[in-house]
C-alpha positions as semicolon CSV with decimal commas, in nm:
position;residue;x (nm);y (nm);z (nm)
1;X;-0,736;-4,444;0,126
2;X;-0,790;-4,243;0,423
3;X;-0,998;-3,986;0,323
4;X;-1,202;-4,224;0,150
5;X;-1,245;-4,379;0,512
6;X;-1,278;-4,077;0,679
7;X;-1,523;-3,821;0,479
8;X;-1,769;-4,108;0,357
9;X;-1,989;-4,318;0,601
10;X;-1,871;-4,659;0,662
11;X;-2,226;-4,798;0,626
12;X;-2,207;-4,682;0,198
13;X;-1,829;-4,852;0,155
14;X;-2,007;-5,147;0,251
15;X;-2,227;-5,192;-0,028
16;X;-2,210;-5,498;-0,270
17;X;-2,508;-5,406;-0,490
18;X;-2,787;-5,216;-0,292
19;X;-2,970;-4,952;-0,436
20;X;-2,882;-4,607;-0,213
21;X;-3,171;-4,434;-0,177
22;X;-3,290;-4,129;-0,335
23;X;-3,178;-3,830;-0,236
24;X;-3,124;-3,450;-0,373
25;X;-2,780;-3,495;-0,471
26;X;-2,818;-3,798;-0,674
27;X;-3,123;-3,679;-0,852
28;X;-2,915;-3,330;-0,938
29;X;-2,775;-3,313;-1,301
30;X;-2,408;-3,343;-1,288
31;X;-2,237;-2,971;-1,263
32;X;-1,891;-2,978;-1,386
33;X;-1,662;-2,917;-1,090
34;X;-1,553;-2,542;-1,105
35;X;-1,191;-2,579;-0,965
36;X;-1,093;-2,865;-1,277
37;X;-1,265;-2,595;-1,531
38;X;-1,080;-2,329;-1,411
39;X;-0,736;-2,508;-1,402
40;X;-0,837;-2,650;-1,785
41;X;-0,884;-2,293;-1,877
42;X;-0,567;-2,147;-1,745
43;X;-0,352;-2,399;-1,954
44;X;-0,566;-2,348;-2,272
45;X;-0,481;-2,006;-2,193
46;X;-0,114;-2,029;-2,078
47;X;-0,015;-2,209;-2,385
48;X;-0,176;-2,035;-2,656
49;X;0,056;-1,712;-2,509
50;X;0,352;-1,918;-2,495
51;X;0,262;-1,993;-2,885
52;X;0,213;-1,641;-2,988
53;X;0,491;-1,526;-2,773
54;X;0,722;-1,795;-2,968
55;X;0,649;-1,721;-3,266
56;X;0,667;-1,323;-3,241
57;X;1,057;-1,366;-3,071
58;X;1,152;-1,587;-3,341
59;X;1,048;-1,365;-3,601
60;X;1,200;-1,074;-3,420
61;X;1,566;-1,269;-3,422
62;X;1,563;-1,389;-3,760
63;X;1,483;-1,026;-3,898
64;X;1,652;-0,803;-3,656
65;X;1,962;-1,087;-3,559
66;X;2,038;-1,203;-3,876
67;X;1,935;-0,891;-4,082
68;X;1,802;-0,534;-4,115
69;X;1,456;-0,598;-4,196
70;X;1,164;-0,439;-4,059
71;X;0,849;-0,655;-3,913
72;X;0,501;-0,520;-4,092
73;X;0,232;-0,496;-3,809
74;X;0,052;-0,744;-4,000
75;X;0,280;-0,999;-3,875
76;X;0,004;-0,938;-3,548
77;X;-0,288;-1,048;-3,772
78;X;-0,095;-1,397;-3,775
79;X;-0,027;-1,448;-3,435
80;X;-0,392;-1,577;-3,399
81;X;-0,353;-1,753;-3,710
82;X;-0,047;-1,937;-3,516
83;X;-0,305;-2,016;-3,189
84;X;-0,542;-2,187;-3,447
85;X;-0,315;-2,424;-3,581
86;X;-0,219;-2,551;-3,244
87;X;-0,558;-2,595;-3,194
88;X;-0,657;-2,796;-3,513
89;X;-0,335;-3,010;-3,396
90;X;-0,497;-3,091;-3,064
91;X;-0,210;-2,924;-2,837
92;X;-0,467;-2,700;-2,626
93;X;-0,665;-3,015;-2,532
94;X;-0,483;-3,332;-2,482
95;X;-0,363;-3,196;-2,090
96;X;-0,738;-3,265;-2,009
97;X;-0,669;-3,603;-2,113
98;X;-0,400;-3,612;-1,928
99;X;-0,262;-3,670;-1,550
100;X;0,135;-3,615;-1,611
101;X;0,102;-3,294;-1,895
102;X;0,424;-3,311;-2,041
103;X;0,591;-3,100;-2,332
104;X;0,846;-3,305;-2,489
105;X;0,576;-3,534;-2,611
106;X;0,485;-3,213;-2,821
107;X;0,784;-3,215;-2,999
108;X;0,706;-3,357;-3,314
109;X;0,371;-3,151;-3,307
110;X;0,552;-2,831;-3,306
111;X;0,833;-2,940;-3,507
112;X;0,562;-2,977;-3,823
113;X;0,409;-2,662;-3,679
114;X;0,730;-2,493;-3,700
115;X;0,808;-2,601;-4,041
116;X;0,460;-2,485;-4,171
117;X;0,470;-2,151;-4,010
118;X;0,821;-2,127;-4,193
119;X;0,740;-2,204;-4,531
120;X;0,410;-1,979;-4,528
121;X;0,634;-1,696;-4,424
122;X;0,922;-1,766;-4,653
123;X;0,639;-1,712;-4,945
124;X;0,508;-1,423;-4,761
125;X;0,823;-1,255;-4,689
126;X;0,744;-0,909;-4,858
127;X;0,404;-0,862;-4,641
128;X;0,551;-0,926;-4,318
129;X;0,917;-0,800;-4,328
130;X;1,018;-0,544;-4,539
131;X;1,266;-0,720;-4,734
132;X;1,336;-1,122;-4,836
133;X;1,379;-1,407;-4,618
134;X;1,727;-1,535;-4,643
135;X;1,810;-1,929;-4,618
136;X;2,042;-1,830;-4,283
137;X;1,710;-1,625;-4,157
138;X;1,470;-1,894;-4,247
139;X;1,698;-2,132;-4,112
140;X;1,727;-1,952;-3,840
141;X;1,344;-1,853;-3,788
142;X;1,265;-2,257;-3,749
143;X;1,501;-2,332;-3,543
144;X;1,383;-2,057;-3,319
145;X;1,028;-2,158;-3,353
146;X;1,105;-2,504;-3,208
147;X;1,295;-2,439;-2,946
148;X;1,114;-2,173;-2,820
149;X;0,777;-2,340;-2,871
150;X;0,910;-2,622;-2,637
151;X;1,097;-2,379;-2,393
152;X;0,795;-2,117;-2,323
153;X;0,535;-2,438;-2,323
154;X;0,727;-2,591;-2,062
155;X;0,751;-2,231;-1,873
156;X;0,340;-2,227;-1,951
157;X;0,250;-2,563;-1,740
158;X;0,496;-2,528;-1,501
159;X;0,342;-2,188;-1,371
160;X;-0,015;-2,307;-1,412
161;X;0,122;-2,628;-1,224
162;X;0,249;-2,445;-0,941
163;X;-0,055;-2,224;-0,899
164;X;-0,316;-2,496;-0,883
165;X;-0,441;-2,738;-0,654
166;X;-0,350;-3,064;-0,735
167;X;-0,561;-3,289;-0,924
168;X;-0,768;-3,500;-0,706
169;X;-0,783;-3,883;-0,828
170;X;-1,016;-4,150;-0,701
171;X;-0,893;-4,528;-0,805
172;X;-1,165;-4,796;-0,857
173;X;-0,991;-5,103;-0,870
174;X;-0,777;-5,266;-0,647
175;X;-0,498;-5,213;-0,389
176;X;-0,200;-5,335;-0,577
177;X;-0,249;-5,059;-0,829
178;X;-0,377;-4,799;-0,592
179;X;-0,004;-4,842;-0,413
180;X;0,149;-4,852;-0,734
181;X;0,033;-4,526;-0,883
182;X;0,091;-4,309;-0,565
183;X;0,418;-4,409;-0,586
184;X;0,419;-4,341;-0,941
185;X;0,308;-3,931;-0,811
186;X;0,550;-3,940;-0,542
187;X;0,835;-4,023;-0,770
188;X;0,709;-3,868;-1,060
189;X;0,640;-3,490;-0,884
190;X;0,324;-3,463;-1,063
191;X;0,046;-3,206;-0,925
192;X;-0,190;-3,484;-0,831
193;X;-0,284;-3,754;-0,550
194;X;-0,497;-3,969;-0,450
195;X;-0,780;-3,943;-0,255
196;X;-0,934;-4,230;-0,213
197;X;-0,945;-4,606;-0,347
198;X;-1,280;-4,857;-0,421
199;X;-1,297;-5,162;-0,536
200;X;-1,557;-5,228;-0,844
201;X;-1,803;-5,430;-0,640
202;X;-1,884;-5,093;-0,419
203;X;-2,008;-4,946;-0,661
204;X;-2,180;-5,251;-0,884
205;X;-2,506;-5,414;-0,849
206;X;-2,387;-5,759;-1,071
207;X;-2,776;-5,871;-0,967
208;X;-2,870;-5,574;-1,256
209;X;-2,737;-5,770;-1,560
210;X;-2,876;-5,481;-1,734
211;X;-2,718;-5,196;-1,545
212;X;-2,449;-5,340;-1,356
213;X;-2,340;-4,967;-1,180
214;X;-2,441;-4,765;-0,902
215;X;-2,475;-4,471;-1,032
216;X;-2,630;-4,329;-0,743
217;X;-2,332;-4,425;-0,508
218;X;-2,095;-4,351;-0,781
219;X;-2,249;-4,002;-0,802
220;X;-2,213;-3,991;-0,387
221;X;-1,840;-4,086;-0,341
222;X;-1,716;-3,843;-0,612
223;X;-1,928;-3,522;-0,473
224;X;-1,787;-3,629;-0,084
225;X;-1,467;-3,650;-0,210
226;X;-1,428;-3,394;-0,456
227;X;-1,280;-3,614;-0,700
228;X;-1,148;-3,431;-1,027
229;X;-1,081;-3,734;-1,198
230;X;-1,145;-4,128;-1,152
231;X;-0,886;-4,380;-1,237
232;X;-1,030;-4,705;-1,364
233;X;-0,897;-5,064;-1,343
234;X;-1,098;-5,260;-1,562
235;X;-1,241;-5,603;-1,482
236;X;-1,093;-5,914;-1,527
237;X;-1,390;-6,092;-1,515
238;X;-1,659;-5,891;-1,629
239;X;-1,578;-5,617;-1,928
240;X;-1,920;-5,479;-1,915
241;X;-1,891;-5,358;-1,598
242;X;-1,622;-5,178;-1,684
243;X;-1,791;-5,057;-1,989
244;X;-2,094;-4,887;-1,766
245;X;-1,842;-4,779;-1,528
246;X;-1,657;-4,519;-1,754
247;X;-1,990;-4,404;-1,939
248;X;-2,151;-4,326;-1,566
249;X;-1,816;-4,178;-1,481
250;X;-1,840;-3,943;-1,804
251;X;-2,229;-3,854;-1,781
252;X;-2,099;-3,698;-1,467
253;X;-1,858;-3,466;-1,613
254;X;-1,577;-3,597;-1,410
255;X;-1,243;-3,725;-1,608
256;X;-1,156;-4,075;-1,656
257;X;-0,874;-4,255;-1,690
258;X;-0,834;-4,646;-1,758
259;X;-0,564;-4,831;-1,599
260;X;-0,574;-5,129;-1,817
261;X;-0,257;-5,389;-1,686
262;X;-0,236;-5,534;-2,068
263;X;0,025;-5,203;-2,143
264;X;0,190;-5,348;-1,867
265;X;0,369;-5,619;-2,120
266;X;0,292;-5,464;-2,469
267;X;0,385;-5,097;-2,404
268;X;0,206;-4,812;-2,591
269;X;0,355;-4,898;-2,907
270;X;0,064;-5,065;-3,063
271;X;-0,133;-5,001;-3,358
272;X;-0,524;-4,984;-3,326
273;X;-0,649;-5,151;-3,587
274;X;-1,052;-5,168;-3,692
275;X;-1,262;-5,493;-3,732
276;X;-1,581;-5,361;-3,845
277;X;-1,642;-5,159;-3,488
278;X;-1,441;-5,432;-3,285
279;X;-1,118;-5,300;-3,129
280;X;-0,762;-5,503;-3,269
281;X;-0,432;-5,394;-3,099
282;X;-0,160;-5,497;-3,329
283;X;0,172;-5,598;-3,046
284;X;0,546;-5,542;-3,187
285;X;0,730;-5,794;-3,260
286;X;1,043;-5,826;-2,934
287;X;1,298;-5,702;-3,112
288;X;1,486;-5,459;-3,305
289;X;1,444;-5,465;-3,652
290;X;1,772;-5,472;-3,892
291;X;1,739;-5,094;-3,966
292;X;1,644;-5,026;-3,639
293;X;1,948;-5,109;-3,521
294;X;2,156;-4,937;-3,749
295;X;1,981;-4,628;-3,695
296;X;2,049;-4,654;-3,346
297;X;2,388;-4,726;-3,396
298;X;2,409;-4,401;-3,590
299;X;2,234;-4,230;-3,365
300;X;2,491;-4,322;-3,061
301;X;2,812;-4,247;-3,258
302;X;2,699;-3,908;-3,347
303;X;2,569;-3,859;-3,004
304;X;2,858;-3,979;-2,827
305;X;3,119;-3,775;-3,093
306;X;2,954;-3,461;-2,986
307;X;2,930;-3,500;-2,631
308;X;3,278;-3,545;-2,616
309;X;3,362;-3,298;-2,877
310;X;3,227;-3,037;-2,619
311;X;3,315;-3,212;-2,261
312;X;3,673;-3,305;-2,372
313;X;3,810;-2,989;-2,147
314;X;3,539;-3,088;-1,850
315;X;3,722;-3,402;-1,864
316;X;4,040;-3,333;-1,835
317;X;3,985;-3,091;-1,588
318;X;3,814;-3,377;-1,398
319;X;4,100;-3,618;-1,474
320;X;4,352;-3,412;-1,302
321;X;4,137;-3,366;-1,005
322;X;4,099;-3,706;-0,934
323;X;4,501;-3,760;-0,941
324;X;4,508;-3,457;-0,721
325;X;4,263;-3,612;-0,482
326;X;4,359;-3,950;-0,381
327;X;4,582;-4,199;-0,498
328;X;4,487;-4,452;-0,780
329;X;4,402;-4,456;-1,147
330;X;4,160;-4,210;-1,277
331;X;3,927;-4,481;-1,433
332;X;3,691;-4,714;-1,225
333;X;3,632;-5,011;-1,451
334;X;3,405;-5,307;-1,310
335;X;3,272;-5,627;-1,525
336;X;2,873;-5,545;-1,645
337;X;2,664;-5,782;-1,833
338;X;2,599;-5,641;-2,186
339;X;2,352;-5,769;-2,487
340;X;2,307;-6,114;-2,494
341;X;2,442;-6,136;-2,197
342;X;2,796;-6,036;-2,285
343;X;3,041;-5,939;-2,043
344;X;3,219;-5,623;-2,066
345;X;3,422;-5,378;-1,870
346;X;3,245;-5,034;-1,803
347;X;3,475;-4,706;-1,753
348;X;3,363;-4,427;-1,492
349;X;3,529;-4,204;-1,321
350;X;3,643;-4,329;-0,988
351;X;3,469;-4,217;-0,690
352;X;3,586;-4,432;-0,441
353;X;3,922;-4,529;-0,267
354;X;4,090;-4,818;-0,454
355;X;4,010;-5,105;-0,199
356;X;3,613;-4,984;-0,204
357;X;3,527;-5,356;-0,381
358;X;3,693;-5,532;-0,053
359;X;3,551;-5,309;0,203
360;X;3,141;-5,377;0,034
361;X;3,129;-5,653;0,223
362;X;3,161;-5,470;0,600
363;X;2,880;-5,219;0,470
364;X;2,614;-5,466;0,300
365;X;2,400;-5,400;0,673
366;X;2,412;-4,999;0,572
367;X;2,232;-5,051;0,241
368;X;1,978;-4,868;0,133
369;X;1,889;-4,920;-0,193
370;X;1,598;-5,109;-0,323
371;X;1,616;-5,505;-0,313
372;X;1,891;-5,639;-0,569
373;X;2,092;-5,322;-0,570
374;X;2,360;-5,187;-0,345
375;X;2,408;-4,795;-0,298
376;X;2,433;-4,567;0,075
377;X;2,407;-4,209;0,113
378;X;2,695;-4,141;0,324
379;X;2,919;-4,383;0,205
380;X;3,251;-4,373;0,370
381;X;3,463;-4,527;0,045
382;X;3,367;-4,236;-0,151
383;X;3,665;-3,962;-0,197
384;X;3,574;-3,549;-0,187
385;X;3,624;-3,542;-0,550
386;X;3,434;-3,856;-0,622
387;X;3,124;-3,664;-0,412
388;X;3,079;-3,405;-0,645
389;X;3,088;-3,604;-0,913
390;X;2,809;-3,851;-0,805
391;X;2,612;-3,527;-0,694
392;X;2,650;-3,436;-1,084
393;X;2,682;-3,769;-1,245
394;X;2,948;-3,633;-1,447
395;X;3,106;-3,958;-1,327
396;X;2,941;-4,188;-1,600
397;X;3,024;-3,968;-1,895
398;X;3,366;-4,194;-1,898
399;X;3,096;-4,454;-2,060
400;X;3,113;-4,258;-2,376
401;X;3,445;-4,493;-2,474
402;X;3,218;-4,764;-2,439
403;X;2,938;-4,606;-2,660
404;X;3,155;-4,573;-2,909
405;X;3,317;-4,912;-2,854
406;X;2,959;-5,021;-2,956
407;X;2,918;-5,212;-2,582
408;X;2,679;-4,970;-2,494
409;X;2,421;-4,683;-2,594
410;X;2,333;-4,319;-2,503
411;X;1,989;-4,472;-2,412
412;X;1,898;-4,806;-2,290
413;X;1,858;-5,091;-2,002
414;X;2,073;-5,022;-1,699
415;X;2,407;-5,195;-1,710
416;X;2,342;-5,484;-1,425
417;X;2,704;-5,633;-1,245
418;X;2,672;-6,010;-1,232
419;X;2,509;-6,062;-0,900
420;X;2,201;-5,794;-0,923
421;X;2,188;-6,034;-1,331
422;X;2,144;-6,363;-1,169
423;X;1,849;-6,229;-0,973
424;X;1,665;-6,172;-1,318
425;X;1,521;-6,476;-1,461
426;X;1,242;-6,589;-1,730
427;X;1,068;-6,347;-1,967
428;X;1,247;-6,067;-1,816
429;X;1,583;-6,155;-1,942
430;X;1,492;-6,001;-2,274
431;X;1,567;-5,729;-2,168
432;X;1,899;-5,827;-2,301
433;X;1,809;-5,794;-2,666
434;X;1,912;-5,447;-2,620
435;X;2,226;-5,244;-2,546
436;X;2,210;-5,139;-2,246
437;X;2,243;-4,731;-2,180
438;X;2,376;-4,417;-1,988
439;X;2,060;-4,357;-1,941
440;X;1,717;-4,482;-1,951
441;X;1,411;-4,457;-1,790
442;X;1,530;-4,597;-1,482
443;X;1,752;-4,341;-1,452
444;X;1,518;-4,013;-1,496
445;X;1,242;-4,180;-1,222
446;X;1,592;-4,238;-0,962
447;X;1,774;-4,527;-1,029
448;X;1,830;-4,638;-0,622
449;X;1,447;-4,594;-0,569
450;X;1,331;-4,822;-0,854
451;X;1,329;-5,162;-0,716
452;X;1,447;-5,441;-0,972
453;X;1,144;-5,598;-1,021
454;X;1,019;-5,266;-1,159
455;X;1,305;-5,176;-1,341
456;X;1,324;-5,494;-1,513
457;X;0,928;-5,440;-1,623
458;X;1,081;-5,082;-1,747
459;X;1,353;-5,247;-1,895
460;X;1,122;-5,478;-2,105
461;X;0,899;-5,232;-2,195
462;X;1,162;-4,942;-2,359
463;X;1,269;-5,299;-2,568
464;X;0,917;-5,366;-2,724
465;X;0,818;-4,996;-2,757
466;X;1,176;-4,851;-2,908
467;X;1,162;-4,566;-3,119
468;X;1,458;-4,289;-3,183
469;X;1,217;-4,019;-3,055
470;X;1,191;-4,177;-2,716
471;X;1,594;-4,193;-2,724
472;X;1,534;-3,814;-2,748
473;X;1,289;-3,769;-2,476
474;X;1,519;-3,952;-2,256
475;X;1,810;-3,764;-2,276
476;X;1,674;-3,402;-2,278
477;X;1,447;-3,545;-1,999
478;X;1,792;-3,662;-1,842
479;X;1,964;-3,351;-1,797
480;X;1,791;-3,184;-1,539
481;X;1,740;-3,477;-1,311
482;X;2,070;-3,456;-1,325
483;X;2,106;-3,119;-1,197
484;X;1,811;-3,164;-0,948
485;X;2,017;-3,444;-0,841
486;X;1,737;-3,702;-0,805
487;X;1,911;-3,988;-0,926
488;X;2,081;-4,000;-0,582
């Protein structure tokens, strides 16, 4: 809110519905701001190489890797061919739309994509390589496709991200969710901040009934502060404002967001559904459906299986080290409550010297974790072993046995001990309806910096918006916060 404050007069922030007078830059058409156009460009641009590179190495592995063909030039004719069908799928222009640009949401995008581009060269196989396209090859060709369409992608935004200024957001709405979303930047590391913060009345004139904005003051505030995009809460009391607000915001060729609180309880899994121009959103029901569950189920047994199939010398190795170390059993295993509130016994690797539980106590002043939870930097029960572990959280993949003992998941709620459980109370217990998981969304955005009461809205959420692709996000999303280390 500062530079709100400081770059536009106090006299304007204290309007409640005066019309500012005329001046040159309100009567000016709105120019689109040069620095956002630019930035828009160089991802449009950015990706559509990382496609066309993508698909070119692919082809190159499957036919040179797996065989002895030759690539026709022609196969350069269809590199375009490959930009165009990103585009028709909308994956040069949803970033525009969007304030954290993420790849993994592209996944299923580019895994039809792949599977297209695939089949249409599996029929054309004597035009671009000299010989046929084996099963292994084609096999090969769409694996290569999506992975590298996801890999390069990511490489794409992160360089554009790193090379631009970040986005500049102004909030209209109120303070609550002004303090909310710049901690949502902070912990999110997403180019973009805030730059200022009004409430809807500034910049309404409510004794207009027919044109409730300012649009003059509206125009004012986002040329002072060189606002890229505007961040809308939407009224509680009076939709129409709201309504005018985002057409005023768009006429000026600035980008809007809504910030509408109802997502707050029914997630984004909803289904938009048409009454004759009138807006439905269909909620999900809070729960997991029979084959839901199952599939889950499924999906955490053959997740957990190959984990451990590949970690089973890591954890040895780590078993051995922790004998070596300090004295006391290799497992840490402390009560959790569980779905339905069922109380099990969680395995991890131990970290700490056996009497850690009975020393707590004498460090409860030291904590400094968010209210409900319990967790110090430097803590003094933690062995030299048990340090690098926690660094790594190679600590928790113990929880595997209880994955595959069916008291937990890969992905889920966090596993709460009794005390930080009792805090929780009302609606926000069902977030019990589900296993909880090794990981979660809690755990990606820091686990000791999420305070419960947000946790426990993050919890309730992943329950009423559960899908087995958002298991998938989670955990490829999981590994390198791990090895950033930000859970810490």
């Amino acid at each position: 809110m500062p530079d709100t404050q400081r770059r536009v007069p106090s006299a304007l922030l204290r309007i409640t519905g005066i019309k500012p007078q005329p001046s040159p830059v309100i009567e000016e058409a709105p120019q689109p701001n040069f620095d956002v156009a630019r930035r828009e460009r160089r991802y449009r641009r950015w990706l559509a190489a990382a496609d066309a590179v993508s698909a070119l190495l692919a082809l190159l592995l499957c036919a040179n890797v797996l065989g002895d063909d030759s690539i026709s030039p022609n196969v350069l004719l269809g590199l375009p061919l490959v930009i165009l069908a990103s585009k028709l799928k909308g994956l040069y222009d949803r970033d525009e739309l969007l304030v954290r640009k993420t790849t993994v949401d592209e996944a299923p995008a580019l895994f039809e994509l792949a599977t297209i581009y695939t089949i249409t060269l599996w029929m054309l196989d004597g035009v671009v390589l000299g010989g046929s396209l084996g099963k292994l090859q084609a096999l090969m060709l769409w694996g290569a496709l999506f992975v590298f369409g996801l890999g390069f992608r990511r490489v794409a935004r992160s360089l554009v991200s790193r090379s631009s200024t970040p986005e500049r957001l102004l909030l209209i709405g109120d303070a609550a969710t002004y303090s909310r979303v710049e901690h949502k930047l902070e912990t999110g590391h997403i180019n973009a901040r805030l730059v200022g913060r009004l409430s809807l009345q500034r910049v309404s004139n409510f004794t207009r009934d027919e044109r409730p904005v300012d649009e003059g003051t509206l125009r004012y505030l986002i040329s002072e502060l060189d606002a890229h995009r505007v961040l809308v809460v939407p009224s509680q009391t009076n939709p129409q404002v709201t309504i005018d607000l985002i057409r005023a915001v768009k006429a000026l060729g600035v980008r809007v967001s809504i910030v509408p609180h109802v997502f707050d309880v029914v997630g984004h899994a909803v289904v938009f559904d048409d009454l004759g121009g009138m807006t439905l959103l269909g909620v999900r029901e809070f729960a997991l459906g029979r084959s839901s569950r199952i599939i889950k189920r499924g999906f955490d047994l053959l997740g957990a299986l190959f984990i451990m199939l590949f970690a089973g010398p890591v954890l040895a190795v780590i078993a051995a080290l922790i004998k070596l170390d300090s004295r006391g059993p290799v497992f840490f295993r402390q009560e959790r409550i569980g779905r339905d509130g069922e109380v099990f016994r969680i395995f991890k690797f131990r970290t700490m010297v056996p009497d850690a539980e009975e020393r707590k106590a004498e460090l409860m002043a030291q904590n400094e974790a968010a209210k409900g939870l319990f967790k110090i930097a430097d803590d003094p029960r933690i062995t030299r072993v048990g340090r690098i572990l926690r660094k790594t959280s190679l600590d928790e993949l113990p929880q595997l046995i209880n994955v595959l003992r069916g008291e937990m998941s890969l992905v889920g709620p966090r596993p709460l001990i009794n005390s930080e459980d009792e805090t929780i109370t009302g609606y926000d217990r069902g977030r019990l309806h589900l296993t909880p998981g090794m990981t979660g969304h809690w755990q990606i955005m820091g686990s000791s910096r999420v305070p419960m009461h947000e946790m426990v809205k993050i919890d309730y959420l992943y329950v009423t918006t559960w899908n087995l692709f958002e298991d998938f996000k989670i955990l490829v999303r999981t590994v390198p916060y791990m090895l950033a280390r930000r859970g810490m």
